[in-house]
C-alpha positions in Angstrom: 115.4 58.7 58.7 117.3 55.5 58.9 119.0 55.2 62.2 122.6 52.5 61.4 123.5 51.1 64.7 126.9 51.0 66.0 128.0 48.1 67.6 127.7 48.5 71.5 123.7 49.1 70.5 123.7 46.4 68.1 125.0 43.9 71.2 122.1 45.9 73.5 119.6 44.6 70.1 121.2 40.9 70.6 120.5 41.1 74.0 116.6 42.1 73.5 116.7 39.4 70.8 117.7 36.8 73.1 115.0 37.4 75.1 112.4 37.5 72.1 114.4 34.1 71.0 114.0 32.2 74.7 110.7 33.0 75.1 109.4 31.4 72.0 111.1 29.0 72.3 109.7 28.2 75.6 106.0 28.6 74.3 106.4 25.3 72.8 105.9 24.5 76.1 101.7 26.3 76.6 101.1 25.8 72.7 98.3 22.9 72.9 94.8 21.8 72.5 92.8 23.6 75.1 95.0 26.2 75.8 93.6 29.8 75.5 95.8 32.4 74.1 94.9 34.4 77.2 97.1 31.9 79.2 99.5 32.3 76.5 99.9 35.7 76.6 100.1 35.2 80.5 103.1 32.5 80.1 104.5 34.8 77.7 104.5 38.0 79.7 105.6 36.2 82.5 109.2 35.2 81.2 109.2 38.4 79.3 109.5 40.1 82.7 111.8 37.1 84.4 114.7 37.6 81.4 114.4 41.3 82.5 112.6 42.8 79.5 109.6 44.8 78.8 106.9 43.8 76.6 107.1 46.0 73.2 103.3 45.5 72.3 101.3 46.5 75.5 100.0 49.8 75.2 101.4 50.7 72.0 99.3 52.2 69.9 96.6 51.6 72.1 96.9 47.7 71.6 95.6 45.7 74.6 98.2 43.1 75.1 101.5 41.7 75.5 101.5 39.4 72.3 99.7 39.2 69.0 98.3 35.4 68.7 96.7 34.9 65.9 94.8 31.8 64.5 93.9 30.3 61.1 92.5 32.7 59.2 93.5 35.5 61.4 96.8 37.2 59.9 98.1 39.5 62.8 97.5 41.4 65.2 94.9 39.0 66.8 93.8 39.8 70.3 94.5 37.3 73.4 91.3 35.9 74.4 89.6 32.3 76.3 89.1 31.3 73.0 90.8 27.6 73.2 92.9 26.3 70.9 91.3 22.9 68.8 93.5 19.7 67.7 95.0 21.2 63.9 95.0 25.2 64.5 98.0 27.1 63.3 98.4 29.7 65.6 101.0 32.9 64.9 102.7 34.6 68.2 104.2 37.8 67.1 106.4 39.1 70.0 108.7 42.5 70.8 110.6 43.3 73.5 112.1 46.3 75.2 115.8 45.8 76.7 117.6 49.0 77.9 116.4 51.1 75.6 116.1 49.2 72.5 113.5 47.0 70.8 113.8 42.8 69.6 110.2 41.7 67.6 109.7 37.9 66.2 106.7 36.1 65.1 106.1 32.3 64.3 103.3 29.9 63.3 103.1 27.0 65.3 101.0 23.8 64.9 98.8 22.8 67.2 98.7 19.0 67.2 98.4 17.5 63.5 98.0 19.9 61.0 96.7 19.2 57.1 98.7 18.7 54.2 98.2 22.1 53.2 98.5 24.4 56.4 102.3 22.8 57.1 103.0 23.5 53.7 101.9 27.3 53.9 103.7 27.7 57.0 106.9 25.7 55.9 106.8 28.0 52.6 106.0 31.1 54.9 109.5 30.1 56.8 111.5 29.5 53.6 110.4 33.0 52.0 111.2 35.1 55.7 114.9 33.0 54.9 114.9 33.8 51.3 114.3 37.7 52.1 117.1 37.5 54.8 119.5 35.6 52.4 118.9 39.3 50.2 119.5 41.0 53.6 123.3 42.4 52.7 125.3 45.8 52.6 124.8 46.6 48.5 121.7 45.8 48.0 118.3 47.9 48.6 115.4 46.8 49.9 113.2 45.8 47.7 115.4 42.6 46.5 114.5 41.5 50.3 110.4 41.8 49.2 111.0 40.6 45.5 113.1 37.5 46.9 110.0 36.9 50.0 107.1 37.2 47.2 109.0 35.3 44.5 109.3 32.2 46.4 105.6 32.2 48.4 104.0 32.4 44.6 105.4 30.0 42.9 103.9 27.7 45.7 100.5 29.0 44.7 100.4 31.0 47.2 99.9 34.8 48.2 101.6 37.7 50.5 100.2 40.4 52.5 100.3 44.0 51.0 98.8 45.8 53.7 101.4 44.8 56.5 105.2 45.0 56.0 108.6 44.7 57.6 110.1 47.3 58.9 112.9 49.1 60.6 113.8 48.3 64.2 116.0 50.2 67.3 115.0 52.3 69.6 111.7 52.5 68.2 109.4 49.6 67.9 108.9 50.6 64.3 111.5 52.8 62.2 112.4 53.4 58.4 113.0 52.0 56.4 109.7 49.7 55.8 109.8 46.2 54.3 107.3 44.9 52.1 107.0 41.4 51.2 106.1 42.4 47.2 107.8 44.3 44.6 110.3 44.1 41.9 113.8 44.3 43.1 116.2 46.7 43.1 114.2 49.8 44.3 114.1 51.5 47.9 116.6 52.6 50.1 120.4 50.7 49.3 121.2 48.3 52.5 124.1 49.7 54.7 126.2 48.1 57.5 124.0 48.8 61.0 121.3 49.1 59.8 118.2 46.6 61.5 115.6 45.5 60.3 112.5 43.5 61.1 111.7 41.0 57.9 108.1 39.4 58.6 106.3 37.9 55.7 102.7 37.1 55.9 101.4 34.8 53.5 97.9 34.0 52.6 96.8 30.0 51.0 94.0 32.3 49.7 94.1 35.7 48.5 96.2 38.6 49.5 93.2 40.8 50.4 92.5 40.7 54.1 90.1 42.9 56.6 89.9 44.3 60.2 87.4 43.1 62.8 85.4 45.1 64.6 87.9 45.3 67.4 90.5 47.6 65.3 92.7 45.5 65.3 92.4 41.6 64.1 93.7 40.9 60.7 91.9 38.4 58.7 92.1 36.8 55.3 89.3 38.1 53.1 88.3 34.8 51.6 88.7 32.5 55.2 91.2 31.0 54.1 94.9 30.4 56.5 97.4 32.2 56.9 100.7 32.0 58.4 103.6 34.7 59.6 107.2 34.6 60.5 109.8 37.1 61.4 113.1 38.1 62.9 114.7 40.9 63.5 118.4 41.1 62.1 121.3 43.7 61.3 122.5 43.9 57.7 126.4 43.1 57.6 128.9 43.0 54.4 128.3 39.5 53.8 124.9 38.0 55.1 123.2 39.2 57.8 123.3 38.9 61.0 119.8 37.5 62.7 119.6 38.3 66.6 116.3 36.7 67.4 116.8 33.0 66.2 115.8 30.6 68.4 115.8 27.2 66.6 
């Protein structure tokens, strides 16, 4: 069932998408050569719990930790570790929050120090296609002209999307209907409807789409080694464009 949001919960969403917002925004600050994603996770927790949220990730599902920080080659759901971040990483922090009841989720790739040519293009491409799907993102139209306008613009770059992991819905629940892929033809799925919110996260591969899990259930990795890069916000669809709650630059 899709839940539409009226707009006293749609302010509570704002509110638990400000949080998501100012805290990536201040990992800018930890994001570095020789940091481990362990002490990102802790920096990230930290002002999680000083804005007066809850992490959404911990515990869910069994996952371990507070964030999803995944590097290179890894497309989500990578684990925090003492691995230590090297001079021209990407690294992905996928983040949710809970705030009185109701859920704010946003990922980005950031660079660590100087990148190559072709990892800042595959994340500046990854970026434009999450912005292109969101542009789609308005009462009329159905989901899949979100996915066909996020995989239309990734591949004609050369590049490829995710299949396995999409968007999805987001409210009370960490994840609700409808789900968003980032493929398909458009015009098929459920039509867009004022209040509804969703979480639009592309993943897209510089390699192949195929990817596999590690050994610890949960690590996503490109099945050829090659990078990958993710970004996502969470926004409510409104009769003109839509509305995004967890922007932060």
């Amino acid at each position: 069932m899709i839940f539409l949001k009226s707009p006293q919960e749609i302010e509570i969403m704002s509110q638990a998408g400000q949080i998501v917002a100012e805290v990536m925004r201040s990992l800018k600050e930890v994001i570095r050569v020789g940091a481990t994603t362990k002490e990102i996770e802790r920096f990230a927790d930290n002002q999680i719990r000083s804005l007066g949220g809850k992490s959404a990730f911990k515990g869910y599902r069994g996952y371990p930790s507070s964030i999803c920080a995944s590097i290179n080659e890894e497309v989500v759901h990578g684990i925090p570790s003492s691995k230590k971040l090297r001079e021209g990483d990407s690294i992905s922090i996928d983040l949710g929050v809970l705030h009185n009841g109701f859920f704010g989720d946003a990922a980005y790739t950031f660079p660590v120090g100087k990148i190559d040519e072709e990892t800042a293009l595959l994340m500046k491409v990854t970026e434009e296609a999450l912005y292109c799907g969101i542009d789609k993102a308005v009462v009329g139209n159905r989901v899949s002209d979100i996915s066909h306008a996020i995989q239309q613009h990734a591949e004609q770059y050369g590049f490829s999307v995710v299949k396995t992991f999409v968007g999805h819905g987001i409210g009370r629940q960490l994840h609700e209907e409808p789900q968003v892929p980032n493929f398909g033809p458009p015009g098929q799925g459920p039509r867009l409807r004022q209040g509804m919110t969703l979480a639009i996260e592309p993943m897209v591969n510089a390699g192949t789409f195929e990817v596999k899990v590690l050994e610890d259930g949960w690590t996503a990795v490109t099945a050829d080694g090659k990078r990958s890069a993710h970004f996502e916000h969470t926004v409510v669809i409104m009769p003109d464009r839509a509305r995004i709650l967890t922007k932060f630059n």
